[in-house]
C-alpha positions in Angstrom: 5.9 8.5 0.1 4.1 12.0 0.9 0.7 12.4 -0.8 -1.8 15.0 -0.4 -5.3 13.9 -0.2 -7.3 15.0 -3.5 -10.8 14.8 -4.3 -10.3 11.8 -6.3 -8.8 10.0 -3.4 -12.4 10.6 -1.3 -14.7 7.3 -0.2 -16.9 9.6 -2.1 -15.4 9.9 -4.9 -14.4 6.2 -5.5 -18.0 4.7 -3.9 -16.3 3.5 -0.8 -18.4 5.6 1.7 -20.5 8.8 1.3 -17.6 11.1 2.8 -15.2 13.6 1.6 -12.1 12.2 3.4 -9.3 9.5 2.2 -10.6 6.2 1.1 -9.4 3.1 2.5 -9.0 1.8 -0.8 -6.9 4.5 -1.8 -4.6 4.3 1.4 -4.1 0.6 1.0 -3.0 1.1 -3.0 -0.7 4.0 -1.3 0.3 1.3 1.0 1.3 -1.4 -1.5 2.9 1.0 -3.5 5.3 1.7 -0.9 6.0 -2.0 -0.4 6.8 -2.8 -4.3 8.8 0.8 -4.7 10.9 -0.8 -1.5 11.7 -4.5 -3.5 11.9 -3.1 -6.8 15.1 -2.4 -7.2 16.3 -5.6 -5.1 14.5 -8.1 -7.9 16.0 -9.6 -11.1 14.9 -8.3 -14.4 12.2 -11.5 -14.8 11.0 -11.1 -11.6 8.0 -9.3 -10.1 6.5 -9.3 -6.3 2.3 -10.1 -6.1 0.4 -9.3 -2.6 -1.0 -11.8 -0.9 -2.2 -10.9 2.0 -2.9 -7.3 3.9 -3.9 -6.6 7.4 -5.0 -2.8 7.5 -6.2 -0.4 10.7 -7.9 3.0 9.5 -7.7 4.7 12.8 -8.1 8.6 11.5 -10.0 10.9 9.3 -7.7 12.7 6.3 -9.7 15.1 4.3 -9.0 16.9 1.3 -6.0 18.8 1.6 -4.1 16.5 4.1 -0.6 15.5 3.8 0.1 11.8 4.4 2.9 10.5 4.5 2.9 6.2 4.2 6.4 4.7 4.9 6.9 0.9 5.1 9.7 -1.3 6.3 10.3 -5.4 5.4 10.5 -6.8 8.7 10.2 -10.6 7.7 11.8 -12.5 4.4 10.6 -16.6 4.8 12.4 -17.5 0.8 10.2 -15.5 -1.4 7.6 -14.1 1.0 7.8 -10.6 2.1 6.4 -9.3 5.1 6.2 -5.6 5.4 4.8 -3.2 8.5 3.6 0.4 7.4 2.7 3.2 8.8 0.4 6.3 7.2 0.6 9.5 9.2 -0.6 13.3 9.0 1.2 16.2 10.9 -0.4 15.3 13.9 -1.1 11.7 14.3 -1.4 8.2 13.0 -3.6 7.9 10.2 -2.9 4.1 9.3 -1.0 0.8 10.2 -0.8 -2.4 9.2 1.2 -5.1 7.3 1.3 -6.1 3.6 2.5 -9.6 2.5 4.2 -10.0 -1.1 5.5 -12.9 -2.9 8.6 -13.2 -5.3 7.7 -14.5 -8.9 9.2 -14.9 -12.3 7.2 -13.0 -14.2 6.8 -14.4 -17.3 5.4 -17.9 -15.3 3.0 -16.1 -13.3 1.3 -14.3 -16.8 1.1 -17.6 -18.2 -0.9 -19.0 -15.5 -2.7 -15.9 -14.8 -4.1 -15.3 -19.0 
């Protein structure tokens, strides 16, 4: 997935710092949305995949304008838990890393015990 980094991505912006560059929070939904695009597909009609768990490095400034590019690949599957790696990078280094656990559910079951 390649994004360019808007205002409305900014710690800023979103209250997560006082700066004008990406937001953590906004790379880790960029993140996760990697991760459920890459099981989509893979998952019966009733069935949905929840994170559980994320382990996430910010190791570089992106300001406004940026390209990032977060890519993500399942390196573990334990029955229903999934166990991705990714990686967020500009032109010219590493902006990100980390790894994002998700869990298979049937979704109808998980809404009733959610509501």
């Amino acid at each position: 997935m390649l994004i360019m980094v808007e205002r409305e991505d900014t710690a800023a912006k979103i209250g997560s710092g006082d700066v004008p560059v990406l937001a953590t929070p906004r790379l880790l939904t960029f993140a996760e949305m990697v991760t459920v695009r890459a099981v989509m597909e893979h998952l019966a009609p009733d069935h949905t995949s929840v994170g559980t768990r994320v382990e996430l490095d910010h190791l570089a400034a992106s300001p406004v304008g940026t390209h990032v590019e977060v890519a993500a690949e399942l390196v573990e599957v334990d029955g229903r838990r999934l166990v991705f790696e990714f990686t967020a990078r500009d032109r010219e280094q590493v902006v990100s890393r980390g790894r994002i656990e998700r869990v298979v559910v049937d979704r109808e079951r998980f809404l009733s015990r959610s509501l």
